[in-house]
MARDRENPA-818692 format. One record per residue (C-alpha): residue in one letter; x negated, z, y negated. Coordinates in steps of 0.001 Angstrom, whole numbers, plus 500000, padded with zeros to 6 digits. Example, Ala and Ser with C-alpha at 12.3 -4.5 7.8 and 13.67 -1.06 7.14 Angstrom:
BEGIN
a487700507800504500s486330507140501060
//
This chain:
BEGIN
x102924979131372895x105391978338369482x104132975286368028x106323976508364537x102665978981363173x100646976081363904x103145974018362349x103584976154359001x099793976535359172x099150972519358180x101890972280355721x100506975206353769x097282973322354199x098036970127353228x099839971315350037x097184974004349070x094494970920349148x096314968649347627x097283970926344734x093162971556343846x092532967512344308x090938967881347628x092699965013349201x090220964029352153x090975967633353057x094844967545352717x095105964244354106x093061965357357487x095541968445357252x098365966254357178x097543963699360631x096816966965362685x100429968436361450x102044964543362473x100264964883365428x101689968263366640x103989967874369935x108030968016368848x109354971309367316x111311972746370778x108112971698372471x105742974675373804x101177974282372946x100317973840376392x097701976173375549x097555980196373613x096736978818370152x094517981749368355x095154981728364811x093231983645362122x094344987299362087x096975987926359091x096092990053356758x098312992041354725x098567990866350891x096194993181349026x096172994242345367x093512991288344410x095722988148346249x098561989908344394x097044989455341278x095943985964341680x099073985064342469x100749986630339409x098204984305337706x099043981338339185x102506981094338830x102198982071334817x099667979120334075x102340976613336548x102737974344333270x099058974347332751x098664973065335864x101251970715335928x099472968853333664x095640969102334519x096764968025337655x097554964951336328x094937964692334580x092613965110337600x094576962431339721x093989959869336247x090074961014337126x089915962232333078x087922965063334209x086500966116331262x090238966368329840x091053968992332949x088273971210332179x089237971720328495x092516971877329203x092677974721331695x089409976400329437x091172979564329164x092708979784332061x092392982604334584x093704982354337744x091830980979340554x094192977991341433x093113976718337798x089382978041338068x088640975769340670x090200972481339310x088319973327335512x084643973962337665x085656971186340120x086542968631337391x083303969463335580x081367969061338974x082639965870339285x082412964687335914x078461965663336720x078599963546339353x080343960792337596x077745960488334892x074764960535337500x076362957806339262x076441955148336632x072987956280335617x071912955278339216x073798951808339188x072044951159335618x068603951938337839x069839949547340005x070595946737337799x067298946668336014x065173945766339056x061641946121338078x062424946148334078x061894949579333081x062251950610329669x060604953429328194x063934954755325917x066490953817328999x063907955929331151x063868959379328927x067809958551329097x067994958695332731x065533961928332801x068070963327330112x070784962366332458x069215964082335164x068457967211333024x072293967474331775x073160967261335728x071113969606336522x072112972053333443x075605971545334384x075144972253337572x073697975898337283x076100976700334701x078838976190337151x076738978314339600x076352981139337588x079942981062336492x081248981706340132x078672983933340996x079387986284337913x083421985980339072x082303986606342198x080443990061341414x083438990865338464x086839990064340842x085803988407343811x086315984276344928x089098982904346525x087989980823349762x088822977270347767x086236979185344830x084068979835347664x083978975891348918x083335974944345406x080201977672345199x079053976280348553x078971972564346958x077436973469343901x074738974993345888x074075972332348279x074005969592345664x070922972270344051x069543971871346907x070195975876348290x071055974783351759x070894978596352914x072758979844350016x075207977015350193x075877978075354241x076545981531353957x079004980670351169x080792978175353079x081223980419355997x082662983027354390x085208980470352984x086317978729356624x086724982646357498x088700983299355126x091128979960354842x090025977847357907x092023974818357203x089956973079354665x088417970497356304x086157969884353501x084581972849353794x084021972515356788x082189968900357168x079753970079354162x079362972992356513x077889971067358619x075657969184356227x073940972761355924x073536973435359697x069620972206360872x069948971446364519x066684971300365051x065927974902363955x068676976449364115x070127977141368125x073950975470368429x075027978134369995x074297980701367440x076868978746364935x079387978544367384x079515982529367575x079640982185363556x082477980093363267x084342981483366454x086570983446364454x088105980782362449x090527979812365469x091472976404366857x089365975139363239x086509976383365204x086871974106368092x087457970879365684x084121971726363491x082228971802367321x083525968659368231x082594966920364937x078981968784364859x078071967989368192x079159964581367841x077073964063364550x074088965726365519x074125965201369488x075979962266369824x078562964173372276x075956964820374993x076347968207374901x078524969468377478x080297972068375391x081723969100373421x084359968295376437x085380971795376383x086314971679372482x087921968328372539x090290969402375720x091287972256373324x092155969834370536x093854967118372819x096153969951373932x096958970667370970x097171967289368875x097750964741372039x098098961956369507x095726962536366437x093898959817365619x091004962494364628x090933963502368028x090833960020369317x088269958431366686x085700961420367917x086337960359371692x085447957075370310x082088957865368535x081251959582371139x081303956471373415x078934954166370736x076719957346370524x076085957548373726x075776953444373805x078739952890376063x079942950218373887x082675949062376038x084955952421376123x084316952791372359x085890949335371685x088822950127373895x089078953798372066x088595951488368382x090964948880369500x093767951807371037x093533953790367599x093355950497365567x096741949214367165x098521952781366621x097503952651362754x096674948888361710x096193949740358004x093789952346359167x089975952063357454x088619954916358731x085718954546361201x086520950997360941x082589950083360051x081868952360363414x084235950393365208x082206946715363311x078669948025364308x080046948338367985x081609944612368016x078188943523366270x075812945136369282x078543943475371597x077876940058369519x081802939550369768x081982937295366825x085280936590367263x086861939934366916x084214940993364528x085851938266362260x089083938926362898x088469942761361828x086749941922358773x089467939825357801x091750942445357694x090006944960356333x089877942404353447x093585942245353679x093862945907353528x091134946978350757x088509944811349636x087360947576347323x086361950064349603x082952950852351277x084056950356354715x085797947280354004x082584945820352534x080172947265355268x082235945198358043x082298941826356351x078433942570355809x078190943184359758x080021939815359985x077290937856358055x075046939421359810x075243938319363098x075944935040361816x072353935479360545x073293935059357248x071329938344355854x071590937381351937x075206937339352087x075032940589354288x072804942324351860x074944941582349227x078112942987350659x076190945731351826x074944946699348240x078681946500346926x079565949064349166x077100950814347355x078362949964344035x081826951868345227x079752954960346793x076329955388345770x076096957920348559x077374955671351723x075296956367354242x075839952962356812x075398950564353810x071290952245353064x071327952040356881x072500948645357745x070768947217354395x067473948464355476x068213946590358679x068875943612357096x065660943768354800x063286943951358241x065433940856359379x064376939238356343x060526940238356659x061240942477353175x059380945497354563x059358946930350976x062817946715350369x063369948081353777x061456950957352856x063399952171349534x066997951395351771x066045953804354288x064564956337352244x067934956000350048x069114956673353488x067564959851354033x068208961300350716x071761960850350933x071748962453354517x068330963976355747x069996964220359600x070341960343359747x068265959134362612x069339955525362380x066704955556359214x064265957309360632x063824955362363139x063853952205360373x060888953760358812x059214953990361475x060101950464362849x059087949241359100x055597951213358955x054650949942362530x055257946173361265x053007947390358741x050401948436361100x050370951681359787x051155953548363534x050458957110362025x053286957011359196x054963955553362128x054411958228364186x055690960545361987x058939959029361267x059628958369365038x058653961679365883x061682962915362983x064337960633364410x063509962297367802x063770965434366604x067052964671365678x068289962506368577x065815964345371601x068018962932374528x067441959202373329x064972957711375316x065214954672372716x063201957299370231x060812958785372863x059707955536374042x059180953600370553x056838957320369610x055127955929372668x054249952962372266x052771953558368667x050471956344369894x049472954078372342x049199951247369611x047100954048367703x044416954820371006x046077957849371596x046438958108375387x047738961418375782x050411961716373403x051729958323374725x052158959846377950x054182962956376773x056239960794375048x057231958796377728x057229961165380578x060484962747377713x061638959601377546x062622960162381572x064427963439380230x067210961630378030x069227958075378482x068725955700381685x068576952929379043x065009952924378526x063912954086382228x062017951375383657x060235950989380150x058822954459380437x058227954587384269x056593950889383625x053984952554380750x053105955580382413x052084954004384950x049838951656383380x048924954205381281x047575956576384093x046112953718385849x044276953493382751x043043956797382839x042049956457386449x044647958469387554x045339956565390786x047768959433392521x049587959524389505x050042956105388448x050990955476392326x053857957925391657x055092956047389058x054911953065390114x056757954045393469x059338955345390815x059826951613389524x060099950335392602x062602952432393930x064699952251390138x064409948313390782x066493949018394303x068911950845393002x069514948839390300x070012944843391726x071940941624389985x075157941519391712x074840937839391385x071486937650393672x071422937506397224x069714940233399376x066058938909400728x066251938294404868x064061940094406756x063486942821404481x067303944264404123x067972947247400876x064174947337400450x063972944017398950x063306943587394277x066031941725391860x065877942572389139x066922940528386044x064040938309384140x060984936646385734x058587939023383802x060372942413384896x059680940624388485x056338940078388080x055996943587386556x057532945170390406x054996942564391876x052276944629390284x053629947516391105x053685946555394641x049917945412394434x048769948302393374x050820950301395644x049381947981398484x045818948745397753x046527952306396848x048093953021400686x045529950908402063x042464952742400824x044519956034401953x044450954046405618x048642953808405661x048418950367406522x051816949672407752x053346951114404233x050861948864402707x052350945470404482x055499946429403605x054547946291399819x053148942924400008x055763941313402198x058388942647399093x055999940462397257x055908936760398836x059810937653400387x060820938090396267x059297934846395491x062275932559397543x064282934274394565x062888933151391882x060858936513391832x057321936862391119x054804934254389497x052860932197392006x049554933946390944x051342937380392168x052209935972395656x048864934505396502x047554937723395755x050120938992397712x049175936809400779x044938936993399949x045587940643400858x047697940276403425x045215937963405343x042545940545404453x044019943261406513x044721940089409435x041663939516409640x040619943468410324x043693943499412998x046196945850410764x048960943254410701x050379940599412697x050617936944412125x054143936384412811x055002938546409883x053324936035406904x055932933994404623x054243930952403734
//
């Protein structure tokens, strides 16, 4: 396939964006069209562009309107890259094409926005002193917002009903809706603006802002969007990212389609990348970080991603090196601010982290990581109540952020308050339900909370998700069904962590003699003397079913395990107490005790 439609498609994008001040949009426009292969190169794959339609009597008027308020534009677009918003909108007041429609609404939207966010840092500022007149200020500031909001609304409905919306008009009825809080509303608008111009990528991440995962089936919005072309497959890829963490298996499919297509976009490559940390496979996300990091040095995207991986690794040394040149690079912007925090933080100094973390704030009110990674720092500190308001911030910014749901519920159970707990670990799994990380922390506060049952179902879907948390939930069921009385059961799971401690030894240990692949390493005295309960109660489990032998070979796992540095002494002569037990009735033979 011709890589010239694709080709002409991102110039017309990046240009179109660019010219109504949607710059995250053209820019993203503008690394896919860098990325394509070489002009007398073939798409290794049919690219499936939106159907052309032919130019009908309403684009043809538009047009005509665009092109005789050119000047006009000329100039508000200047005044909208100067951010003297309120200038554009009176400026272009009597204009009537839709090219100048949008920047006028979209200048006053922002302008909204503008005035809300100093209200909020003012909030900020006066701590705990609240004045009465500075209060019916803020309400007033709220009010105006809110005012200003619907008046846009109504605007573009009422065009909408009169002449019809462009797709960019669309977008901007889609984000006036969301920010009212009209999530449905705000969806159908935005689809019918990806259908109808597919290559705005901002409509298409608040798109997915809109989309509940929880309720809503995945594959119901990938029919939706299917239409929009190869946009279609980029929007998946983000999505199931964001909201799975890339587990989903579609999410190879759509990425394939996008390497084939862009084989060196750094979009492309920075989604491999989260993908990797999402799924907690820290090492091939630093490799991914470090690939796209030497290809575009000066690059500050996803470069507090690419700190929170080198902070889980503790890799001081790199994490140092990357804050210092994101401090080269921009010292002003959020990302920049939320690494160096990262920084102080594993050097466990959490004042200095908190306070980098709340400039980022001070540039964007609305970054999400900074809430996050504050509220972290807060329950380092023992500041549960500050923890609290940074992860709620958290979720208002972004309702779909697990991270601070599970914060909350962390926070509450330091509290001892398990049933908030509950609640908030039972939202972050919700959002993340292949995490076994979530499942297993809803666990353990129903079982903090006497609930014996619930506990159970929660760790028996723990087994359903991640490996990372296995032997945690095999460990608790079992002791939970022993319990209960449950001896069959808790048998079967605790045959379950003896076989997961098999398959999982230290390379660095030697194998036991005598007792070949059957023999326990695992790493940490107390996950050893964990197996050697295990094996007890196996041992005394067979042996009241009569299996004898199988018994033995439980307790000789036992006192073999303890020439490594295995169980605790109290294990093994329990170990041995039994095994001289069944001697003594003639079930096993001397030669086979380790003393």
């Amino acid at each position: 396939m011709d890589v010239a439609p694709l080709r002409e498609q991102l110039r017309n994008a990046t240009q179109d964006c660019s010219a109504r001040g949607l710059i995250f949009a053209a820019k993203w426009a503008a690394e896919q069209l860098c990325s394509l292969p070489a002009a007398a190169e073939k798409l290794p794959v049919s690219l499936v562009l939106p159907k052309a339609t032919e130019t009908n009597e309403k684009e043809q008027r538009w047009a005509v309107q665009d092109a005789n308020e050119h000047d006009q534009m000329l100039l508000g677009k200047c005044l909208f890259d100067m951010r003297e918003f309120d200038r554009v909108a009176s400026h272009l007041q009597e204009c009537k094409g839709p090219r100048a429609i949008f920047l006028k609404l979209y200048s006053r939207f922002l302008s909204s926005e503008k005035e809300a966010g100093s209200v909020d840092k003012e909030e900020h500022g006066q701590e705990e002193m609240v004045v009465n007149a500075e209060e019916s200020e803020q309400r007033q500031a709220v009010a105006r917002r809110k005012w200003e909001l619907v008046a846009i609304r109504d605007e573009l409905e009422q065009l909408d009903r009169a002449t019809g919306l462009d797709a960019f008009l669309l977008y901007l009825l889609g984000l006036v809706l969301k920010a009212l809080g009209q999530r449905a509303q705000a969806r159908s608008a935005l689809l019918r603006s990806v259908h109808e111009y597919p290559c705005n990528w901002s409509a298409w991440q608040l798109l997915e802002t809109c989309v509940d995962a929880v309720r809503q089936p995945i594959e119901s919005l990938s029919t939706e969007t299917r239409g929009a072309g190869w946009m279609h497959h980029a929007f998946m890829a983000q999505m199931l990212v964001e909201q799975f963490g890339g587990s989903n298996q579609d999410f190879a499919v759509h990425v394939r389609h996008l390497q084939q297509l862009f084989p060196e976009s750094p979009f492309v490559q920075g989604l491999l990348a989260v993908r990797h940390y999402s799924m907690r496979e820290f090492e091939d996300a630093s490799r991914l970080f470090a690939q796209l990091q030497k290809t575009d040095p000066h690059r500050l995207d996803l470069m507090d991603i690419y700190s929170n991986i080198l902070y889980v690794m503790e890799d001081r040394a790199r994490l140092g090196e990357l804050a210092h040149r994101c401090a080269q690079l921009d010292r002003f912007r959020p990302e920049t601010c939320c690494v160096i925090g990262n920084y102080y933080s594993l050097r466990r100094e959490h004042e200095k982290a908190v306070g980098y973390f709340q400039r980022a704030l001070q540039l964007d009110s609305k970054y999400l990581a900074a809430w996050t990674l504050m509220g972290h720092e807060f329950i380092e500190m023992k500041n549960t109540a500050a923890a609290v308001d940074a992860y709620r911030h958290a979720v208002d910014v972004d309702e779909r952020d697990y991270r601070a749901w599970y914060g909350l519920g962390q926070t509450y159970e330091m509290l001892n308050m398990p049933h908030y707990a509950c609640s908030y670990y039972m939202r972050a799994a919700a959002l993340r339900p292949y995490d076994s990380r979530m499942w297993c922390a809803l666990g353990s506060c129903y079982e903090s909370s006497g609930q014996q049952r619930q506990a159970i179902e929660s760790y028996r879907r723990a087994l359903l998700g991640s490996a990372e948390n296995e032997a945690m939930a095999i460990t608790r069921l079992a002791h939970l069904y022993e319990d209960s009385g449950e001896q069959a059961k808790a048998a079967y799971y605790y045959q379950l962590l003896v076989e997961h401690a098999v398959k999982n030894p230290l390379s660095d240990q030697p194998a036991a003699s005598g007792v070949g692949s059957s023999a326990l390493h695992v790493s940490g005295n107390g996950q050893m003397d964990e197996l050697a309960g295990a094996c007890l109660f196996l041992a005394a489990f067979e042996n009241d079913r009569g299996n004898m032998a199988v018994a033995q070979r439980y307790l000789v796992q036992i006192v073999d395990g303890a020439s490594s540095a295995g169980a605790s002494q109290q294990r093994v002569e329990e170990a041995r107490a039994m095994m001289r037990a069944m001697n003594q009735k003639g079930y096993c033979c001397l030669a086979t005790l380790v003393y």
